[in-house]
TINU-561745 format. One record per residue: x, y, z of N, C-alpha, C in turn; residue in three letters. Coordinates in steps of 0.05 Angstrom, whole numbers, padded with zeros to 5 digits, always signed. Atoms other than C-alpha are relative to their C-alpha. Example, Ala and Ser with C-alpha at 12.3 -4.5 7.8 and 13.67 -1.06 7.14 Angstrom:
2
+00018-00024+00000+00246-00090+00156+00018+00024+00000ALA
-00016-00024-00001+00273-00021+00143-00015+00022+00014SER
***
This chain:
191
-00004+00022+00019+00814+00351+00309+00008-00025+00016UNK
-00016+00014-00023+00852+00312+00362-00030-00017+00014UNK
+00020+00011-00022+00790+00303+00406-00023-00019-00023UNK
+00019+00013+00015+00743+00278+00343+00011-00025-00011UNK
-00017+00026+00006+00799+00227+00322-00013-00019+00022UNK
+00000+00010-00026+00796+00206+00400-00032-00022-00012UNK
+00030+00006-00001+00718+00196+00393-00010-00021-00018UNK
+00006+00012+00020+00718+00169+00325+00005-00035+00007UNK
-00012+00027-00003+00758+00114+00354-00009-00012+00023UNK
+00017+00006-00017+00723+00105+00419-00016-00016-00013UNK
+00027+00006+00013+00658+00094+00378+00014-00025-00010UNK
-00007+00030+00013+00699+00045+00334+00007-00029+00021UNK
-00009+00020-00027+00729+00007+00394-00023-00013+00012UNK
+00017+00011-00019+00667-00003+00432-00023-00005-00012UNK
+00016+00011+00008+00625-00022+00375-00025+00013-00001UNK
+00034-00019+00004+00564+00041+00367-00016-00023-00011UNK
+00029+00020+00007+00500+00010+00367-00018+00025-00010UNK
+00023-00022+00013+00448+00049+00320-00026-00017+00015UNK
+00020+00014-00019+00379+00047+00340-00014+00024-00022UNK
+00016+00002+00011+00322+00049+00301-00029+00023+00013UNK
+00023-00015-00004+00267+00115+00319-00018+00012-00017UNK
+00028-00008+00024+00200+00145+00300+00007+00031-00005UNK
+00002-00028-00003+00187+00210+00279+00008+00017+00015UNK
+00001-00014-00025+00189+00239+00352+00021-00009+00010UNK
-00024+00009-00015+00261+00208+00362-00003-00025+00016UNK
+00002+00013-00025+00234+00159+00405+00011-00029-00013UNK
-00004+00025+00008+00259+00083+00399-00024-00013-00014UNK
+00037+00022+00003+00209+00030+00362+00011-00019+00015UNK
-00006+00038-00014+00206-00034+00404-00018-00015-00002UNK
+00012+00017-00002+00167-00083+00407-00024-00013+00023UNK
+00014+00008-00029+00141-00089+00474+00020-00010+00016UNK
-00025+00008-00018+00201-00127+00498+00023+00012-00004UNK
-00021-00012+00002+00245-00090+00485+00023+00007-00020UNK
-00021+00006+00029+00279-00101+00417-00013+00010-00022UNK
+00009-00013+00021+00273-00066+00357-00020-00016-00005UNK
+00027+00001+00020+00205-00065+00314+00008-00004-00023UNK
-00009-00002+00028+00221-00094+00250-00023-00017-00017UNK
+00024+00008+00023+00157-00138+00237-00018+00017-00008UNK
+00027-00017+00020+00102-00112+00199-00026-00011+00022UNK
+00028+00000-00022+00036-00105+00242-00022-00014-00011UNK
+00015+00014+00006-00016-00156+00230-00021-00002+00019UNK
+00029+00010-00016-00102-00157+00243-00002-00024+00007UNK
+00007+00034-00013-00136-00216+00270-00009-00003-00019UNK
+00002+00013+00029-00151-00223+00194+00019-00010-00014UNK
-00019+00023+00016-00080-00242+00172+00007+00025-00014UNK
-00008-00025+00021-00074-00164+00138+00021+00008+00018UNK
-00032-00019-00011-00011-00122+00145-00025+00020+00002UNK
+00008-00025-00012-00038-00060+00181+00028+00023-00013UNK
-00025-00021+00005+00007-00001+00148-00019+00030-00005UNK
+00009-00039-00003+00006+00083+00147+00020+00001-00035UNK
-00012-00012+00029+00010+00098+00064+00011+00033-00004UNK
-00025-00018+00004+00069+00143+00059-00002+00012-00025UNK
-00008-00013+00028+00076+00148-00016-00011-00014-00020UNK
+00012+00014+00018+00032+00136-00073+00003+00001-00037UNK
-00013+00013+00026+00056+00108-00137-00019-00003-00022UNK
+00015+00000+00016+00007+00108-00195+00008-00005-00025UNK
+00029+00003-00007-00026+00078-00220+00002-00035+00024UNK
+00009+00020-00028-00014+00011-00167+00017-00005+00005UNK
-00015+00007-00020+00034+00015-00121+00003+00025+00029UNK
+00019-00018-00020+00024+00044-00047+00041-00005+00018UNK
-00025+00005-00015+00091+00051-00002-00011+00008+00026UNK
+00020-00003-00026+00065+00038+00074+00020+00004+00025UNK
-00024+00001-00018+00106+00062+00134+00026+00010-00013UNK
-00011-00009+00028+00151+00099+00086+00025+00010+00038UNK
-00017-00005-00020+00220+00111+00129+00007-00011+00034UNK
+00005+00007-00024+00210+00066+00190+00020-00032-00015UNK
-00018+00025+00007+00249-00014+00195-00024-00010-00018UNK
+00037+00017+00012+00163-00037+00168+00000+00008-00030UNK
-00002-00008+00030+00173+00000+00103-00009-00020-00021UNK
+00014+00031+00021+00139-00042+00044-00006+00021-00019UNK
+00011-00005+00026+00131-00032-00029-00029-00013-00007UNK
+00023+00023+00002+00056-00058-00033-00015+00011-00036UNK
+00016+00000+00030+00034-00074-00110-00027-00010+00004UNK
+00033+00013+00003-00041-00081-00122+00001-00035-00019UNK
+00007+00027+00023-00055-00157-00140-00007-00003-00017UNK
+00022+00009+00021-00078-00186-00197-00013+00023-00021UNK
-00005-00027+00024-00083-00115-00240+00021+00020+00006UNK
-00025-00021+00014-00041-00065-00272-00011+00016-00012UNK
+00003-00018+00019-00037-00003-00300+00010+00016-00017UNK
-00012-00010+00028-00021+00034-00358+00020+00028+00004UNK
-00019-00027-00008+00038+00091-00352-00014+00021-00023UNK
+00009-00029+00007+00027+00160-00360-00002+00003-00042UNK
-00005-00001+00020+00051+00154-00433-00015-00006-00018UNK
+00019+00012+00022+00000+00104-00457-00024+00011+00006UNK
+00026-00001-00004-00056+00124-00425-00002+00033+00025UNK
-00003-00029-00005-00047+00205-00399-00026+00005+00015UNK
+00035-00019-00004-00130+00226-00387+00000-00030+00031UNK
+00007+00019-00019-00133+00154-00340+00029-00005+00014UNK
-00030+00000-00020-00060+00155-00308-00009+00027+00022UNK
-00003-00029-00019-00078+00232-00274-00028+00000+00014UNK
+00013+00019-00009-00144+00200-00263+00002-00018+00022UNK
-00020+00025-00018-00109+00142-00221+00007+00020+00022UNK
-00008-00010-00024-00070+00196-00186-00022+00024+00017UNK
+00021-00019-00015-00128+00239-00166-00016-00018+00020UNK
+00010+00013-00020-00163+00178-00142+00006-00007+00031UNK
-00018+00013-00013-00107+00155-00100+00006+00030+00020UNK
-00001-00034-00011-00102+00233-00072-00018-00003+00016UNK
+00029-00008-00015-00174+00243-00053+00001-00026+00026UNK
+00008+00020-00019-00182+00168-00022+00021-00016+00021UNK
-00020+00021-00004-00116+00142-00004+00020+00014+00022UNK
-00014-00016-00009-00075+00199+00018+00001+00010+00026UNK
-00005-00009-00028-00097+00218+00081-00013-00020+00029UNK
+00000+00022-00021-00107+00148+00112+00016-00011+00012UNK
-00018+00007-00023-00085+00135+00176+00016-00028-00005UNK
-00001+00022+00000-00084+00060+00165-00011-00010-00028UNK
+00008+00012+00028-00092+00020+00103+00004-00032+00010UNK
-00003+00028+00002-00100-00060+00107+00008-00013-00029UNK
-00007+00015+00018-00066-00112+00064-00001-00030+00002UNK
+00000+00034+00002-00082-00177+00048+00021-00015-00021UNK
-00018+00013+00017-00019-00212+00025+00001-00027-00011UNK
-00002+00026+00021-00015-00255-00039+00007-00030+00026UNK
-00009+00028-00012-00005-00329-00011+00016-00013+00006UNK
-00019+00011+00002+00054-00341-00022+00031+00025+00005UNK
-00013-00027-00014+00079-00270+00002+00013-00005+00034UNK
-00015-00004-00023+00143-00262+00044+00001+00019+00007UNK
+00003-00030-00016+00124-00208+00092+00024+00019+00005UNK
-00032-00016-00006+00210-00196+00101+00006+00015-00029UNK
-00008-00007+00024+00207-00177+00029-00005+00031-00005UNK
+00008-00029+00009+00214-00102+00006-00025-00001-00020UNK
+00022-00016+00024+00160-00103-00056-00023-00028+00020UNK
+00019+00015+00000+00093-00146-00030-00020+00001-00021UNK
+00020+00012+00015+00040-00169-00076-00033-00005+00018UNK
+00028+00006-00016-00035-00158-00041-00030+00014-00003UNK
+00021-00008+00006-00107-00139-00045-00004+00025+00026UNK
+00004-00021-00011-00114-00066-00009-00030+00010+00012UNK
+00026-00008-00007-00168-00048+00034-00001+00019+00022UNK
-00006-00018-00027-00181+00015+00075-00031-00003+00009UNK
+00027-00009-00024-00244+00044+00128-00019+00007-00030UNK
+00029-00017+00018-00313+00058+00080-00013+00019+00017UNK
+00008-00028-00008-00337+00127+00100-00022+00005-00020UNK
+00015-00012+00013-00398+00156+00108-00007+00022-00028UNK
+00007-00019+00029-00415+00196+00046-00002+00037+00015UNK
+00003-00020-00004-00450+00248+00087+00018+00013+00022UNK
-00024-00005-00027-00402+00253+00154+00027+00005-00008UNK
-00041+00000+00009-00338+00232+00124+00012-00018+00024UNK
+00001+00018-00021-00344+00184+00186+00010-00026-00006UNK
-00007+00026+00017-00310+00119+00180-00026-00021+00009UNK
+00026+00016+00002-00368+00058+00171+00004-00023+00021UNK
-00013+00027-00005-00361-00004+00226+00002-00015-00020UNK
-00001+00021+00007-00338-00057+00202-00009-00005-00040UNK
+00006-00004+00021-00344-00034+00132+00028+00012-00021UNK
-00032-00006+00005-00273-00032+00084-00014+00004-00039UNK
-00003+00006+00038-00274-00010+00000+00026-00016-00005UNK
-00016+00015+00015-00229-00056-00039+00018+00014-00016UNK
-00021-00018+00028-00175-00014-00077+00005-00019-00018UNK
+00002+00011+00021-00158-00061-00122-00029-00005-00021UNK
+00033-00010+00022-00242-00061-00147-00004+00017-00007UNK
+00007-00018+00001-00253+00003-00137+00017+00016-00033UNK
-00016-00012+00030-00194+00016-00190-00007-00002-00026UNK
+00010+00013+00028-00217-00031-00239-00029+00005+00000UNK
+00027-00006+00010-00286-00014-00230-00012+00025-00022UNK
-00006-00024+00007-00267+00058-00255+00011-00002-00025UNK
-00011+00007+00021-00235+00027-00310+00044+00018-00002UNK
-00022-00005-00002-00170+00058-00273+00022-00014+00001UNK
-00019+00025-00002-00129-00007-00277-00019-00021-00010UNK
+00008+00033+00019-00144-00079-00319+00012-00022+00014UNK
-00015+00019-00013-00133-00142-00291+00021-00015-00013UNK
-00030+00018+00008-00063-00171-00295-00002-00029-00013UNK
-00003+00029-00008-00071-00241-00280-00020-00010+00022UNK
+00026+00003-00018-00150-00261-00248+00017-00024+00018UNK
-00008+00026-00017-00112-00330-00224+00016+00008+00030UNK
-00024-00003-00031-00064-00291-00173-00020+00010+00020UNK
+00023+00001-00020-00131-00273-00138-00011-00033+00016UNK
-00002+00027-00011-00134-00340-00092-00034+00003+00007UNK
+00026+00000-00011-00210-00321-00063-00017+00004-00026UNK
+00013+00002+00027-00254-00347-00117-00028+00028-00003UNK
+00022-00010-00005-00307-00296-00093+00002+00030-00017UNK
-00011-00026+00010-00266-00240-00096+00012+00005-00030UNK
-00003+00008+00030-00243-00260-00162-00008+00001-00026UNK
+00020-00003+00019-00307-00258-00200-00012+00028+00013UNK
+00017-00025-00008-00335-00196-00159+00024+00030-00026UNK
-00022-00006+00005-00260-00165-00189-00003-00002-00033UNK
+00007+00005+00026-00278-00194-00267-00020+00023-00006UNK
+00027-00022+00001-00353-00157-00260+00005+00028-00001UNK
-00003-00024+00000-00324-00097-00239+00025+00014-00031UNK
-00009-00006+00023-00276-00095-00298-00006+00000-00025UNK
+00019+00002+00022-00326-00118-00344-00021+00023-00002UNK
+00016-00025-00005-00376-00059-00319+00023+00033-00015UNK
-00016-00024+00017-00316-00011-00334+00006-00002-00027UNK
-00007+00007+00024-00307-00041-00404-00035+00008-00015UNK
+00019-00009+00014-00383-00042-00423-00014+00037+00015UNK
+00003-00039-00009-00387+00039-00388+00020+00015-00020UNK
-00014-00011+00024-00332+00053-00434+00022+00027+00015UNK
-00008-00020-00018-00297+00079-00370+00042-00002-00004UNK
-00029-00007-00003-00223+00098-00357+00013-00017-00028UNK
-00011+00009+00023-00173+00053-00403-00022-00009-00030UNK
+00010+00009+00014-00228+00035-00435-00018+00010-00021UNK
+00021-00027+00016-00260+00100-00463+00017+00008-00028UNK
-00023-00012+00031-00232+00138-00528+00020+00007+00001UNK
-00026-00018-00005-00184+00177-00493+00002-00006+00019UNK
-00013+00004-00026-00152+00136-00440+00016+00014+00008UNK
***
């Protein structure tokens, strides 16, 4: 008891420094030497993150347990809880299973006005497009989670304006409009 007092007070005296590791114990740094606490960014301006924990029907948690940790909400649509919409909520999480779940890397393109220090982000989701028949990832070839959802009629758009890329914006309408006249997910008899 004596000796853990001793220790306790050592540690307090001289100020313990915690330190920030991965998985494997090891430190994160930076390169120079100081903790890893930004978020990893392409030469596109996307957060690069490893989806940890998936939230359904749109929200993705990337780096789940690390200082990078991020709540990432799908832009510009939303979706309906389990309650309202049951047959297209388990739907959502099957999609999010099959396609989402066992990617290494996921890209994010953050809203505009998104502070990257912020726990919840706001962004348009994009992972690797894979061959069909391989299961190979495609060069230079990414699906859109946020389309892909609403194309399925697995999520409706929130708010088209918080989409800033006018392109992406109307490709994003079409695909919600295609799930509306298919009569798909929320939008069938039995969402």
């Amino acid at each position: 008891m004596r000796i853990g007092l001793i220790l306790l007070l050592l540690c307090t005296l001289a100020g313990c420094v915690t330190q920030n590791v991965d998985n494997e114990g090891n430190p994160i740094e930076n390169g120079t030497g100081a903790l890893e606490k930004d978020l990893v960014l392409d030469k596109d301006g996307r957060i690069v993150g490893r989806p940890t924990l998936l939230i359904a029907p749109h929200t993705i948690i990337i780096n789940g347990g690390t200082p990078t940790e991020r709540e990432i909400k799908l832009l510009g649509v939303e979706g309906l809880p389990e309650s309202d919409a049951p047959t297209t909520f388990a739907k959502t999480q099957e999609w999010m299973r099959k396609f989402l779940a066992e990617e290494e890397e996921i890209f994010i393109k953050p809203a505009l006005n998104a502070d990257l220090e912020d726990d919840v982000i706001f962004g348009i989701v994009y992972l690797y497009a894979r061959d069909e028949k391989t299961g190979g990832i495609k060069d230079n070839a990414y699906v859109i989670v946020n389309m892909a959802l609403l194309s399925q009629g697995l999520v409706k758009i929130r708010e088209a304006r918080e989409i800033e890329d006018e392109w992406l914006r109307e490709r994003m309408i079409a695909a919600e409009k295609y799930a509306k006249d298919e009569k798909l997910g929320l939008w069938s008899n039995n969402p």
